[in-house]
FITOR-53093 format. One record per residue (C-alpha): x, y, z. Coordinates in steps of 0.001 Angstrom, whole numbers, padded with zeros to 6 digits, always signed. Example, Ala and Ser with C-alpha at 12.3 -4.5 7.8 and 13.67 -1.06 7.14 Angstrom:
BEGIN
+012300-004500+007800;+013670-001060+007140;
***
This chain:
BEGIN
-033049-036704+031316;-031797-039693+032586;-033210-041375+035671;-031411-042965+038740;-033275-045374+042060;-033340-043191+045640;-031569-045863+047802;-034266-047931+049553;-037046-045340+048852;-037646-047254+045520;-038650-043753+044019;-036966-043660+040502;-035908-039484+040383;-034054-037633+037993;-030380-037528+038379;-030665-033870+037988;-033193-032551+040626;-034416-029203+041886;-033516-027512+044917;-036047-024797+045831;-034404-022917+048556;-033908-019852+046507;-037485-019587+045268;-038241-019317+049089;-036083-017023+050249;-032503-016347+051718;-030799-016011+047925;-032256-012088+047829;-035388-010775+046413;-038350-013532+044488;-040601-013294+042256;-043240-016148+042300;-043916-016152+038767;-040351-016166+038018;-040188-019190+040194;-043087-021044+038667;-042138-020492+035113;-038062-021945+036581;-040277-025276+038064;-042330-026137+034973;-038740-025249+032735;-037830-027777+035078;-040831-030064+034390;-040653-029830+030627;-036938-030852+030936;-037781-034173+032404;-037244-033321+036013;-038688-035495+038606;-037358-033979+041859;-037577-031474+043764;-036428-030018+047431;-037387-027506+050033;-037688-026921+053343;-040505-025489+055737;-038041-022581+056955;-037744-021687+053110;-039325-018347+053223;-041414-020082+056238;-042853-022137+053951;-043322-019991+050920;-041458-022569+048802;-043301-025267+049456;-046800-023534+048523;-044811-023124+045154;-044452-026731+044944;-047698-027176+045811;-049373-024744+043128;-046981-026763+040441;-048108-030325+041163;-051576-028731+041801;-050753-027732+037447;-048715-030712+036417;-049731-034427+035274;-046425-035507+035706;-045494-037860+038679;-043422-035718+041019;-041451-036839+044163;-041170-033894+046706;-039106-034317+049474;-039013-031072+052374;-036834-030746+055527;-037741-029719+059011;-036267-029224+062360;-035188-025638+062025;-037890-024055+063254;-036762-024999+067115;-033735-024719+069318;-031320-026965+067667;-031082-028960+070944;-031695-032795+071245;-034768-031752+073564;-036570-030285+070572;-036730-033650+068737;-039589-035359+070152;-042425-037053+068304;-044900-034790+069556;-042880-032076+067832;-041949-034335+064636;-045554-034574+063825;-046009-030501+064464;-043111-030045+061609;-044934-032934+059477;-048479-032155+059674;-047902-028198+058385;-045432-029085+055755;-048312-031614+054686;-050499-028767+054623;-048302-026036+052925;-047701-028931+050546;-051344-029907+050589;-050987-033551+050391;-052125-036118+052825;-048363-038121+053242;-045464-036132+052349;-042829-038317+049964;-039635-038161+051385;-038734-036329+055216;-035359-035127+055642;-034599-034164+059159;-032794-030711+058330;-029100-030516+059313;-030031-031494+063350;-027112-031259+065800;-024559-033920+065791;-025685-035381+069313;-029174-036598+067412;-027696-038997+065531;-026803-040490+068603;-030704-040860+070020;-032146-043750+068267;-035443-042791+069602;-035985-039431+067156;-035219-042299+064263;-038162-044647+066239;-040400-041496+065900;-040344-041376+062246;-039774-044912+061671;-043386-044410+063750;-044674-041646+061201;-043638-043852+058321;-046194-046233+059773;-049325-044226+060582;-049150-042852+056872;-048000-039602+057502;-044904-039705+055113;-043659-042334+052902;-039994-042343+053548;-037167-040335+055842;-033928-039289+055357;-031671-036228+056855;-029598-033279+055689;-026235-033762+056770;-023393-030855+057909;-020666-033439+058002;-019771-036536+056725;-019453-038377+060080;-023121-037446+060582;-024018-039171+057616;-022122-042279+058327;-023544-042544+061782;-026727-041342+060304;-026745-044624+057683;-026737-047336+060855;-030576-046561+061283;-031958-049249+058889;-035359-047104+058081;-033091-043844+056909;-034144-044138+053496;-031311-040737+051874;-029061-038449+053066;-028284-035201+051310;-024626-034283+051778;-022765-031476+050199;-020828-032646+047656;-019278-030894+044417;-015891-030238+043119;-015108-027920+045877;-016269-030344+048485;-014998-033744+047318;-014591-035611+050734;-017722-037455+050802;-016177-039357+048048;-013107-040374+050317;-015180-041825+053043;-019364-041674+052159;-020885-042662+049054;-019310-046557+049099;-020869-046804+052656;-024109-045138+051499;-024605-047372+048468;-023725-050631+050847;-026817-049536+052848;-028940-048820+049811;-029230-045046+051375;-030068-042638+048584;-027358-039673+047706;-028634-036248+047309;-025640-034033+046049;-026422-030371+047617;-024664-026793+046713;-023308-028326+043552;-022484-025150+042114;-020911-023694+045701;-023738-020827+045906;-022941-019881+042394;-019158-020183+042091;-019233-022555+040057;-021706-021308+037828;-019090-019225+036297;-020932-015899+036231;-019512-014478+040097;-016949-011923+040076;-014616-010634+043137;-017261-007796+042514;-020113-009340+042443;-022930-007411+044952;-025072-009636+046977;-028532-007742+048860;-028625-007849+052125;-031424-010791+052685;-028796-013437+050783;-026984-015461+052734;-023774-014988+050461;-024166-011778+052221;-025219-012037+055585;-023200-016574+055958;-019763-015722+054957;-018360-016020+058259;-021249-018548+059237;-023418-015583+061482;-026513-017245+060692;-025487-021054+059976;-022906-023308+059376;-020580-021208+056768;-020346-024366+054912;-023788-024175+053478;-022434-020899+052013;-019857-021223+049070;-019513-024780+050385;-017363-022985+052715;-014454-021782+050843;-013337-017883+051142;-014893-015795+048279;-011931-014776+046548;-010643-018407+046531;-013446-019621+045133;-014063-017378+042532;-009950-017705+041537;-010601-021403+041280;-013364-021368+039411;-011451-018851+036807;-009289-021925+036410;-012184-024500+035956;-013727-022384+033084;-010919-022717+030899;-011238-026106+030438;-015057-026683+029868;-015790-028951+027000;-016997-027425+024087;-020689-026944+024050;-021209-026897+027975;-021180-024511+030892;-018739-024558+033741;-022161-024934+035682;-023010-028545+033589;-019222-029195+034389;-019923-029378+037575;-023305-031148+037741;-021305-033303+035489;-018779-034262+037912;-021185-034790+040643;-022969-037357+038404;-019703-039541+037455;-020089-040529+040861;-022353-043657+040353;-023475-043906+043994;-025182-039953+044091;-028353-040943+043347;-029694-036975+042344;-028352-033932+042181;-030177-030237+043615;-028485-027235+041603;-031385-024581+042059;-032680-022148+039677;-034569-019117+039803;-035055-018474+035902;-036359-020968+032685;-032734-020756+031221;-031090-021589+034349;-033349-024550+034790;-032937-025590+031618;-029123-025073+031515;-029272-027560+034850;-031149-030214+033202;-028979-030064+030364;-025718-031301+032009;-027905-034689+032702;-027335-035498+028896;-024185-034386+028430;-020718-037022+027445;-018277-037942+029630;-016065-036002+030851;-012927-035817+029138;-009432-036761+031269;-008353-032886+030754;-011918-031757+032587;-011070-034014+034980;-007911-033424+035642;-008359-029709+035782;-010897-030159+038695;-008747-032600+040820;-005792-029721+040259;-007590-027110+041183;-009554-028939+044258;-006009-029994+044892;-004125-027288+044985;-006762-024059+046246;-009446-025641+047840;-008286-028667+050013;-006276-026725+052585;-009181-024554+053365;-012370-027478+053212;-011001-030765+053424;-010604-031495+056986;-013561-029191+058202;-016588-031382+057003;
***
């Protein structure tokens, strides 16, 4: 595994994270020891970091966390999200309700100062209130959490989102369905020292290589219930692109896959030749996927006919649709 510096956190993660918001809930049904035996795969493979959420299964994936560092030696950074579990208005920012959200994620996570805070994809008009930023610059302070960052929709957000000189990451989609941020994010991100988390790397599983056009989702998985963003924005959901595009495109990607690797390290792959990400969250529910995750830190290069096969196809099927929408 090789290791890479969170922006102005100082934490030194692994450029190939965990992102836990499958072991919660959302991606159909869990089994817990599944999930444990996927985190300490994780472990053993040299990862560092990990993310959740405190709406992820309403905190069921943060316990998990918990229970693993509760098992590990290892030195662990765990950063969670909150702000979902409100009216996404302005009005439900306040401090009062920022310590709420960080006093039970410190106690689902059962730790006294919680490593990294990510406000969790807030509406666009709270980036504009420098006070919510004051409130955790305040929590940073009194000990609560270490550092703060946010979860990001859009890339605007994230560049307004990087003028607040605590914000510490921000954790943008980004993968080779979703190259924008690259256009107009990650220079101005690494000019503030602001840490890159890469989310949805593999597009909710299209770029894993293993979905079908008849592939059957159950009914409690967002790939489900988000395609036309019902529940939330229908970005978060294979990064936004129509099924049967993706899946076509993806076709296309697995033919040129280096020997040895996965489409899914091809992707995790790509997401690392960006030097400014500073970690990437593909999640896992098995041993062999996290494994197969970690892998891709290792991995060469990628070769000009990888790349060019991903700015073709990115080009070509997934631009029109993406592009201009986040």
């Amino acid at each position: 595994m090789r290791y890479r510096r969170l922006g102005k956190t100082g934490y030194k993660v692994s450029e190939v994270g965990f992102g836990a918001w499958a072991i919660g809930g959302d991606w159909g049904p869990v089994d817990d020891a599944e999930s444990l035996a996927a985190l300490n795969a994780a472990v053993d493979a040299g990862v560092t970091f990990f993310d959740t959420a405190d709406v992820y299964g309403d905190g069921h994936s943060e316990r998990l966390l918990a229970q693993l560092r509760r098992e590990r030696e290892e030195e662990l950074v765990i950063a969670t999200k909150c702000g979902r579990r409100a009216p996404l208005e302005v009005a439900s920012y306040t401090p009062e309700s920022l310590l709420a959200w960080v006093d039970r994620s410190r106690e689902n996570l059962d730790v006294d100062r919680l490593d990294l805070v990510q406000l969790h994809c807030p509406p666009t008009d709270v980036y504009y209130h420098p006070e919510v930023f004051a409130a955790l610059d305040e929590l940073v302070a009194r000990g609560g959490i270490a550092a703060y960052g946010v979860s990001v929709e859009r890339v605007e957000e994230g560049l307004k989102a990087i003028e607040y000189d605590g914000l510490g990451s921000v954790q943008i989609i980004f993968n080779a369905f979703r190259q924008r941020p690259a256009e107009h994010f990650l220079a101005r991100a690494a000019e503030r020292d602001v840490g890159v988390i890469s989310r949805v790397p593999l597009a909710s599983g299209l770029l894993s290589g293993k979905l079908t056009e008849q592939s059957a989702f159950a009914a409690d998985d967002h790939r489900a219930f988000n395609r036309d963003g019902a529940a939330f924005d229908v970005g978060e959901t294979f990064a936004g692109v129509d099924y049967a595009t993706g899946v076509a495109a993806a076709q296309q990607l697995a033919e040129r896959v280096p020997d040895g690797a996965t489409l899914a390290q091809l992707a995790l792959k790509w997401i690392l030749a960006h030097d400014e990400v500073s970690t990437v969250i593909p999640g896992a529910r098995t041993p062999a996927q996290a494994r197969e995750n970690a892998a891709a830190s290792l991995m060469g290069d990628l070769d000009e006919d990888s790349l060019e096969a991903v700015r073709y196809v990115y080009d070509e099927l997934i631009a029109p649709q993406v592009h201009h929408r986040w």
